[in-house]
C-alpha positions in Angstrom: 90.2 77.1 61.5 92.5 75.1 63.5 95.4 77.0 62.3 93.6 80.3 63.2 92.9 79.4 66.7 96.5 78.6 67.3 98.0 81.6 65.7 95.7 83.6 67.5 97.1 82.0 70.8 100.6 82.5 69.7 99.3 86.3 69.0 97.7 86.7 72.6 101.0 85.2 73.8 103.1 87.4 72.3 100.8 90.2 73.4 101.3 89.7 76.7 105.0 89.0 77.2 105.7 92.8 76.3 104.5 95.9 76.6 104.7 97.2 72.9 105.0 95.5 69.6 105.2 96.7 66.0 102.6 95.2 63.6 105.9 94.6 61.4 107.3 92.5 64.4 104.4 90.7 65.3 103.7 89.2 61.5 107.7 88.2 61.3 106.8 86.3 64.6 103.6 84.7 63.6 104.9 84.4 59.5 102.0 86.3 58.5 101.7 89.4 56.7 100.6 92.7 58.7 97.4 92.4 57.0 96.8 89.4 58.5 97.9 90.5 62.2 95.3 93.3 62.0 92.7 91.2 61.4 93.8 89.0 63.7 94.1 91.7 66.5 90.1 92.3 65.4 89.1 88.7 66.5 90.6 89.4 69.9 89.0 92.2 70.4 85.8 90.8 69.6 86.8 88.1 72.3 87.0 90.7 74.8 90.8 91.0 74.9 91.8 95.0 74.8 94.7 95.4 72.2 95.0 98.8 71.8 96.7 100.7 69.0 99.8 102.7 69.7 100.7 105.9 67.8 104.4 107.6 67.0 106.9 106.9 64.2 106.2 103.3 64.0 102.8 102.7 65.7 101.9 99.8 66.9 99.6 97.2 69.5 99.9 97.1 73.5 97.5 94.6 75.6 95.7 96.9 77.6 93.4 96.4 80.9 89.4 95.9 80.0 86.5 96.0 81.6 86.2 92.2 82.5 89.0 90.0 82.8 89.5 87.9 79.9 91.6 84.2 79.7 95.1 84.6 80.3 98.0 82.5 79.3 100.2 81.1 81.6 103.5 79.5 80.7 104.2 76.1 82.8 106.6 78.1 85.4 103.6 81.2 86.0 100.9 78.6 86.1 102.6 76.5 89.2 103.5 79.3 91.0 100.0 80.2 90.6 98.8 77.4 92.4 101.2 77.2 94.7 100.5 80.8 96.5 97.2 80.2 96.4 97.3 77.0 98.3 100.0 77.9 100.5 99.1 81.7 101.0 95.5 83.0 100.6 94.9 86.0 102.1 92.5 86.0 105.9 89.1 86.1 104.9 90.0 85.3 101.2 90.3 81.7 102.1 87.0 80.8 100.3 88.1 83.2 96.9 91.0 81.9 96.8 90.0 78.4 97.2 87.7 78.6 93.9 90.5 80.1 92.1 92.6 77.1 92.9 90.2 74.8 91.7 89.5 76.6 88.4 92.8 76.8 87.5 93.4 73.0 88.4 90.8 72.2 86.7 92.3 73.1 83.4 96.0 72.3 84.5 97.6 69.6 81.7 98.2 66.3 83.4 102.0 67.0 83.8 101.4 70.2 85.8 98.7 69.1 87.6 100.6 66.6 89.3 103.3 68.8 89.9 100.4 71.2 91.7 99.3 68.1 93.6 103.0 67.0 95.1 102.7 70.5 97.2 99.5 68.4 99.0 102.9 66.9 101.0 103.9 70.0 102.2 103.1 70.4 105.5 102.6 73.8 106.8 102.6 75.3 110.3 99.6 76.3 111.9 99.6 80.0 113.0 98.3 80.6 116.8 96.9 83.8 115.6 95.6 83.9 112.0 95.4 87.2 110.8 92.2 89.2 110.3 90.3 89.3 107.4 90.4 92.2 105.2 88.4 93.6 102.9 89.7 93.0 98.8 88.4 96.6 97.6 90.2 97.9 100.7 93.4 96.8 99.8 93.4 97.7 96.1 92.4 100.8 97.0 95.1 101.3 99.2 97.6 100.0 96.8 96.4 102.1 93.9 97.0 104.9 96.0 100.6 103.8 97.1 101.1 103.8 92.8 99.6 107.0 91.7 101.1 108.7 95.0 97.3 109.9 96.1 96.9 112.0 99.1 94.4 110.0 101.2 92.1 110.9 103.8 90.7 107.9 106.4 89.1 107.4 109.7 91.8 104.8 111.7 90.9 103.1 114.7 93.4 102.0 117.4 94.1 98.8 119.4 91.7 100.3 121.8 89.3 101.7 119.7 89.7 104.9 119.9 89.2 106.2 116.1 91.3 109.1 114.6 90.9 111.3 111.5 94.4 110.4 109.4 95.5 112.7 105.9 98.9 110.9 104.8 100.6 110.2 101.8 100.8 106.8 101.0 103.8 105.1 100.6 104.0 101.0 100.3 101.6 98.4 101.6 103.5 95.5 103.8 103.0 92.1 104.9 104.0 91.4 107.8 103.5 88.4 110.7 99.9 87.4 109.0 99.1 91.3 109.4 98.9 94.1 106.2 100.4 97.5 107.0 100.1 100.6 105.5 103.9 102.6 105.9 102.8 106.1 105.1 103.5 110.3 106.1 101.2 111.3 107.9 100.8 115.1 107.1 99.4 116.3 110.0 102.0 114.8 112.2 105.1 115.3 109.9 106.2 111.7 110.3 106.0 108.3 109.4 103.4 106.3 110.7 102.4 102.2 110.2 98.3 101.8 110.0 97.3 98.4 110.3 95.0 98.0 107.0 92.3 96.0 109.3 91.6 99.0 111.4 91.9 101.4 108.4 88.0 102.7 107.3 87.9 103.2 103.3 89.1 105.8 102.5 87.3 109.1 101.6 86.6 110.4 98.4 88.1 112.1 96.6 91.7 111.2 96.9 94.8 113.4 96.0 95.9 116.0 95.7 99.2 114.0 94.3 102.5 114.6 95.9 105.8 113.6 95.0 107.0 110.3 96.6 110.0 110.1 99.2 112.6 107.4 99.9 111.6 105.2 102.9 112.4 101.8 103.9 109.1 100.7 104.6 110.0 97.2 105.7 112.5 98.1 107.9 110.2 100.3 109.2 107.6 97.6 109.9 109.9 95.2 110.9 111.7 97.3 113.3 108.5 98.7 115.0 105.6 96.9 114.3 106.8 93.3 115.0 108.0 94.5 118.4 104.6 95.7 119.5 103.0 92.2 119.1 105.9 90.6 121.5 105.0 88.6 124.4 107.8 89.5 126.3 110.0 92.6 126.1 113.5 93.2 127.8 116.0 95.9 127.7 119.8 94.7 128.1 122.8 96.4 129.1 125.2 94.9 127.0 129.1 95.1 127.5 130.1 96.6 123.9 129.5 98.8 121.2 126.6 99.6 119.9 128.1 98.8 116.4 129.0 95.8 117.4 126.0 94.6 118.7 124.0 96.1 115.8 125.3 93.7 113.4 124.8 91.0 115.1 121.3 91.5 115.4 118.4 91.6 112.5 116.3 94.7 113.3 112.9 92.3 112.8 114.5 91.4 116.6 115.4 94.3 117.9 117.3 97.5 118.3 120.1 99.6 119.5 121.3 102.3 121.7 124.7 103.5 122.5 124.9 104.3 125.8 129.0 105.4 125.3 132.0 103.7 123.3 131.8 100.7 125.6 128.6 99.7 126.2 124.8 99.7 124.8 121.2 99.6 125.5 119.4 96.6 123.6 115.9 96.5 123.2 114.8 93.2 122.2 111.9 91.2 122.4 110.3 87.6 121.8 107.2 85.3 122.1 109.3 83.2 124.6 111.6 84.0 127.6 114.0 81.2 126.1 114.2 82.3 122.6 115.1 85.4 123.8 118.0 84.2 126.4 119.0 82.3 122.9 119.5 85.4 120.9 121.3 87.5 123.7 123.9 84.7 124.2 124.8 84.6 120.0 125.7 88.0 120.9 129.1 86.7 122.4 129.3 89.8 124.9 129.0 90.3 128.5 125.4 91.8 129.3 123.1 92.7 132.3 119.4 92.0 132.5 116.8 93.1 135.2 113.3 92.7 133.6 111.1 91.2 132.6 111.3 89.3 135.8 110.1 85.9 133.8 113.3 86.2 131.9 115.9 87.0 134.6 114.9 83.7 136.4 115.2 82.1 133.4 119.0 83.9 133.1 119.6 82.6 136.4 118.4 79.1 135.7 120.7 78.9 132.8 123.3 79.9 134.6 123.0 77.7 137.3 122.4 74.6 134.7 125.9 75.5 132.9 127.5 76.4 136.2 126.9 72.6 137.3 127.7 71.2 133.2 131.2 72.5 134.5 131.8 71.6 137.6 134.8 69.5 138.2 
């Protein structure tokens, strides 16, 4: 019996490290005959695992997706990483989900990985100001499914002001972005791309489709270039003394962007949380540049210049 149980976990194993196998493949594997992997692939069934049987020239078995989730077997690698982003990353309004999946999981953790789980306890992690709102799990899924099967979807979106707005797009990728999910999708109506934050989405309406055939987007440039700007404290546009090539890359687009004004010069929209993280990434620059607002950070130009006007003085 004891032998049984194993080579069924070897078998369930197997299963799930790829896609398809032939019966002949898995008994030279297990050392069985194929007799005894068919009667083997019964008993998982009857445990509530799905193999299903595949059909063409060879046929064969695939692990497919049931109806419940049955036990899964994690090698030492999957299971700690497991853990980790669930301690270290639950999702806002997960917390408590995520919590009792930790502990589960832990709970059966050999000693050798559970006290490799327990040395991330002193890891320290920063607190965010602003934790992200919660979302809704069936929400998300939804909206992922749909990014997948390339679903036409139709959904009521409400603004930063509340103002709500009837939205048919075709879904493209789902992003994480600053503690925020975004949905980077066409939006139909408006023949371009638009970012829906997934906390202000409302589920969407049945049915979905028709599909439509995907199209090649950078969807986190996208976010990071127009999204994370939106949520800055302070925003500044700077007249900087050189190319707009130049200055492009030397600056991440998460931070801001670019406009040629002509071959010498550019307009750089950048912004920040702080007036002085902002005068920091300006100055890596290494070019001459002109500021004139926000008026928090040109007194906090002319402060730093003062301060390395007297560093200097003879």
């Amino acid at each position: 019996m004891l032998e049984t149980s194993a080579r069924l976990l070897r078998l369930l194993a197997l299963l799930q490290s790829r896609r398809d196998w032939q019966g002949s493949e898995l008994a030279d594997e297990l050392q069985v005959s194929p007799r005894t992997v068919r009667r083997d692939v019964d008993r998982l069934r009857e445990l509530g695992y799905p193999v299903n049987a595949t059909t063409g020239s060879f046929g064969g078995y695939r692990l497919g997706a049931g109806a419940e989730l049955p036990p899964l077997l994690l090698d030492d690698s999957e299971a700690v990483a497991v853990a980790a982003a669930l301690r270290a990353n639950p999702v806002t309004g997960l917390e408590e989900v995520s919590l009792r999946a930790l502990l589960k999981l832990e709970q059966v953790l050999p000693s050798r990985l559970r006290h490799r789980v327990a040395a991330l306890d002193q890891v320290e992690s920063v607190p965010h100001d602003n934790p992200g709102p919660a979302l809704d799990p069936q929400l998300l899924s939804t909206l992922a499914a749909a990014c997948r099967d390339s679903d036409t979807l139709r959904f009521d979106y409400h603004s930063h002001d509340g103002t709500s707005t009837r939205r048919r797009v075709e879904p493209h990728r789902l992003v994480n972005w600053g503690r925020r999910w975004y949905l980077v999708a066409f939006d139909t109506d408006r023949q371009d791309w638009r970012s829906f934050r997934v906390d202000r989405v409302d589920p969407p309406r049945p049915p979905h489709g028709p599909r439509f055939t995907p199209r090649e987007f950078d969807a986190t440039g996208y976010v990071a270039s127009r999204v994370s700007r939106a949520a800055w404290r302070f925003q500044a546009r700077v007249l900087v003394h050189a190319p707009a090539d130049a200055v492009a890359d030397r600056i991440h687009d998460a931070v801001g962007t670019v406009e040629a004004v002509d071959d010498t010069t550019c307009v750089l929209d950048v912004g920040s949380d702080s007036v002085e993280t902002l005068a920091v990434w300006i100055g890596l620059l290494g070019f001459d540049f002109e500021v004139t607002s926000p008026p928090e950070f040109v007194a906090h130009v002319r402060s730093l210049a003062a301060r390395y006007a007297r560093a200097v003085q003879d």
